[in-house]
C-alpha positions in Angstrom: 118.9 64.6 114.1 117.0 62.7 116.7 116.6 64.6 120.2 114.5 62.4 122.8 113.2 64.3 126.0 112.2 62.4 129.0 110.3 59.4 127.2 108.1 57.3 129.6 106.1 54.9 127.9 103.6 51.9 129.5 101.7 49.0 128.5 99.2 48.8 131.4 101.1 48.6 134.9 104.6 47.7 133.1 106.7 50.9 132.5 108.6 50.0 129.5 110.4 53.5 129.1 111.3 55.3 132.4 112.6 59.0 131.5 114.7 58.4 128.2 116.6 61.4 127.2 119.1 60.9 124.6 120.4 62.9 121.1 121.7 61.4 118.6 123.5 63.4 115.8 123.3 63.1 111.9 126.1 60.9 110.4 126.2 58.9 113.8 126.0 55.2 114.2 124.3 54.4 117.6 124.1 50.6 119.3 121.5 50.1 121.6 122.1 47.2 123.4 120.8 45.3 126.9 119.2 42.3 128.5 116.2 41.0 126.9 113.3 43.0 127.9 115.1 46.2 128.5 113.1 48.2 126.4 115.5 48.4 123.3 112.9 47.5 120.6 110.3 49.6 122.0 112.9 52.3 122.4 113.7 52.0 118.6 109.6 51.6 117.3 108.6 55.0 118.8 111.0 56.8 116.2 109.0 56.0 113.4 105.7 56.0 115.3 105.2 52.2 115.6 104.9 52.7 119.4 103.1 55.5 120.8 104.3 57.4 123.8 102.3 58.5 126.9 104.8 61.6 127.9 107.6 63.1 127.5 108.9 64.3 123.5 110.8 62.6 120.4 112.3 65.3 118.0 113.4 64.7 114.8 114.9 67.8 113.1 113.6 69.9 115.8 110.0 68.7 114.8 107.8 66.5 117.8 107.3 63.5 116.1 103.9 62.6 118.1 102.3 65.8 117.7 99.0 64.9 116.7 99.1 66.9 113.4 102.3 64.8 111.7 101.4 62.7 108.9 102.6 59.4 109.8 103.2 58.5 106.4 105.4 61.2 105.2 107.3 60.3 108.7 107.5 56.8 107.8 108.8 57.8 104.3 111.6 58.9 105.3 112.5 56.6 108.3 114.4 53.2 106.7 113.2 50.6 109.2 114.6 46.9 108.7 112.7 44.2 111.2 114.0 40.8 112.3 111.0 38.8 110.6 112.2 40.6 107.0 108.6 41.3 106.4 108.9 41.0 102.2 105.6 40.7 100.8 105.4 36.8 99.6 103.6 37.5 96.7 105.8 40.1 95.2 109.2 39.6 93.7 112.3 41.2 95.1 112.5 44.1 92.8 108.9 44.6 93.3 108.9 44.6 97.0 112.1 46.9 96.9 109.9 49.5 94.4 106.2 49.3 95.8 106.3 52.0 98.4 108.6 54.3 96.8 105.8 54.3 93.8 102.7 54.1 95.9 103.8 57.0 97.9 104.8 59.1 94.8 108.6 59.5 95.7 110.1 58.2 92.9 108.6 57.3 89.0 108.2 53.7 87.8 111.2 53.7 86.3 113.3 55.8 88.8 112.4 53.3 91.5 113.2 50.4 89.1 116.5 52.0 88.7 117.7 52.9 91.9 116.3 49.6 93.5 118.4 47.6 90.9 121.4 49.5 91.7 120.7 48.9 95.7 120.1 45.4 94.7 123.9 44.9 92.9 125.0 46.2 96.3 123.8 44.1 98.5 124.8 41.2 95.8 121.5 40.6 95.2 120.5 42.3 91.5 120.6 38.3 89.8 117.7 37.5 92.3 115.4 40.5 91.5 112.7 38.3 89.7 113.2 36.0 92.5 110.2 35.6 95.0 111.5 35.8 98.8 110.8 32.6 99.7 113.2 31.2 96.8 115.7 33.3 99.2 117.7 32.6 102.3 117.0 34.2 105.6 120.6 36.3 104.8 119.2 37.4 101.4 115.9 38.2 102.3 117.3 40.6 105.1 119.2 42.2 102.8 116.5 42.7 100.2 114.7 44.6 103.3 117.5 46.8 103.7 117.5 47.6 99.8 113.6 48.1 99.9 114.2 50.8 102.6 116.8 52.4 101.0 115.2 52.7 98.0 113.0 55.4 99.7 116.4 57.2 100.2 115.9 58.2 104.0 118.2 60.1 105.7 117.7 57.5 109.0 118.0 53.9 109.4 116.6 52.2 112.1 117.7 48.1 112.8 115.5 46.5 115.6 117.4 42.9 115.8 118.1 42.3 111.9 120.1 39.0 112.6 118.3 37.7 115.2 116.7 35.2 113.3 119.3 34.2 111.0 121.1 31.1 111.0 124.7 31.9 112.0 126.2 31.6 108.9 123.9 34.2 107.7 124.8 37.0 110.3 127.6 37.9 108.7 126.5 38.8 105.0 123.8 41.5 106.7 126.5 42.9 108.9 128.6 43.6 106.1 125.7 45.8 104.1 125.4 47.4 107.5 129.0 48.0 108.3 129.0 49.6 104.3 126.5 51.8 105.1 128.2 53.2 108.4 131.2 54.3 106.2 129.1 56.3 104.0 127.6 58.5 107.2 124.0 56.7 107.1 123.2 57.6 110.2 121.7 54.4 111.8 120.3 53.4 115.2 120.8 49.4 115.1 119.1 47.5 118.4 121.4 44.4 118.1 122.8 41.5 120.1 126.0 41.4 117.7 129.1 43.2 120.3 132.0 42.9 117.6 129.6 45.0 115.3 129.1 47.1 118.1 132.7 47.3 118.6 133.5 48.1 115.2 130.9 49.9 113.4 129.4 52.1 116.6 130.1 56.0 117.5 128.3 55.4 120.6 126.9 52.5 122.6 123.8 53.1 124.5 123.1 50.4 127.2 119.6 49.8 128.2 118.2 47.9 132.0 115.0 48.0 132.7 113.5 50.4 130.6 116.2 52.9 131.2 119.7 54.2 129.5 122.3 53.4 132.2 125.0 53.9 130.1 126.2 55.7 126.8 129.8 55.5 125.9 132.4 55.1 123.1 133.0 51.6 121.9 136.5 51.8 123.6 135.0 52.8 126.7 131.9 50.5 126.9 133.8 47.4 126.4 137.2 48.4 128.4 135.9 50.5 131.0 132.2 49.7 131.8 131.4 52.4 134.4 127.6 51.0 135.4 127.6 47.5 137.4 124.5 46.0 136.0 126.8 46.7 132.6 129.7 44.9 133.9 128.0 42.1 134.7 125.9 41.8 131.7 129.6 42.3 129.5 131.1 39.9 131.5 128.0 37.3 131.3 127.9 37.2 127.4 131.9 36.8 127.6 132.9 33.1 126.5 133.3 30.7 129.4 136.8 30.1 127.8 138.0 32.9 128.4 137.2 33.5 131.6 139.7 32.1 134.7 139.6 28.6 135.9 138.2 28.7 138.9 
């Protein structure tokens, strides 16, 4: 589904992306993980255009997705993206925020949006709070109102740049479960996310991201057994509990 070709991107004299090249196949769950400042969001925001690219090529079904004469829109349409700040409209309740760009854009009727987004609502355990406005909501529920609102659009993609990142704790785990549900229906998802046991349990495939670049792609099984990289060793064995690590 997604084919990306030697991707270098900048901002100024920083080269955020040095020579990505990486497919990723429909149906597949893909964790993209890495030190801070590795490039994993950026990686992630030039699927759907947010970030533009300086060379290289991003194919999705075999079509350049920066070739100037894609309509960004009709990309975006059928791209699900979920953010870490939730970014619900304030104004709008939840069934409205899950509806308005599935109407606007003319891919579903008034009603059919209704329908659909009520149904994605019950799902996610939310269809009692769809009069609701999001800040009557917690951080958990509104993320999971932003995963309803994109799948209202019914894309055949789902991108997730760091949607628990700012949740409370308590929280993480009521998004991971819509997430893991959607990984057994063959959604196939690219998640940027700090959260190993999901990436242990959900992923086909674990990309790992230094400094811009993929240094290494491997099974779940193999990532966290058999790191093959050293700067992935050490960063596996840095985020490992100090408990269960040897007394020295």
């Amino acid at each position: 589904m997604i084919d990306l070709r030697n991707v270098n991107k900048w901002y100024g004299d920083y080269h955020a992306l040095v020579n990505v090249s990486e497919t990723i196949a429909t149906g597949e769950v893909v964790v993209v993980c890495g030190p801070s400042g590795s490039g994993k969001s950026t990686l992630i925001r030039t699927l759907n255009r947010l970030e533009p690219i300086q060379s290289g090529e991003i194919l999705l079904d075999g079509k350049n997705i920066h070739d100037r004469d894609v309509d960004v829109n009709v990309l975006r349409s059928g791209i699900g993206f979920v953010f870490q700040q939730f970014n619900l409209f304030p104004h709008l309740t939840v069934l409205a925020n899950c509806t308005l760009a599935a109407v606007q854009l003319g891919k579903l009727s008034a009603r059919d949006a209704q329908e659909r987004a009520m149904a994605l609502l019950d799902r996610v355990g939310l269809a009692h709070k769809a009069q609701a406005l999001p800040n009557a909501l917690s951080g958990g529920q509104q993320q999971r109102v932003a995963i309803a609102r994109a799948l209202t659009m019914q894309p055949p993609l789902m991108l997730f740049d760091e949607p628990t990142s700012a949740l409370d704790p308590e929280m993480v785990g009521e998004v991971l479960l819509v997430m893991r549900d959607l990984a057994k229906d063959g959604m196939t998802m690219v998640c940027v996310t700090h959260e190993m046991g999901f990436a242990r349990e959900v992923a086909d495939r674990v990309i790992f991201m230094d400094q811009g670049a993929v240094v290494e792609r491997a099974t779940p099984e193999q990532f966290f057994n058999r790191p093959q990289h050293p700067r992935t060793q050490k960063f596996l064995a840095d985020i490992r509990s100090p408990f269960d690590r040897p007394a020295a």
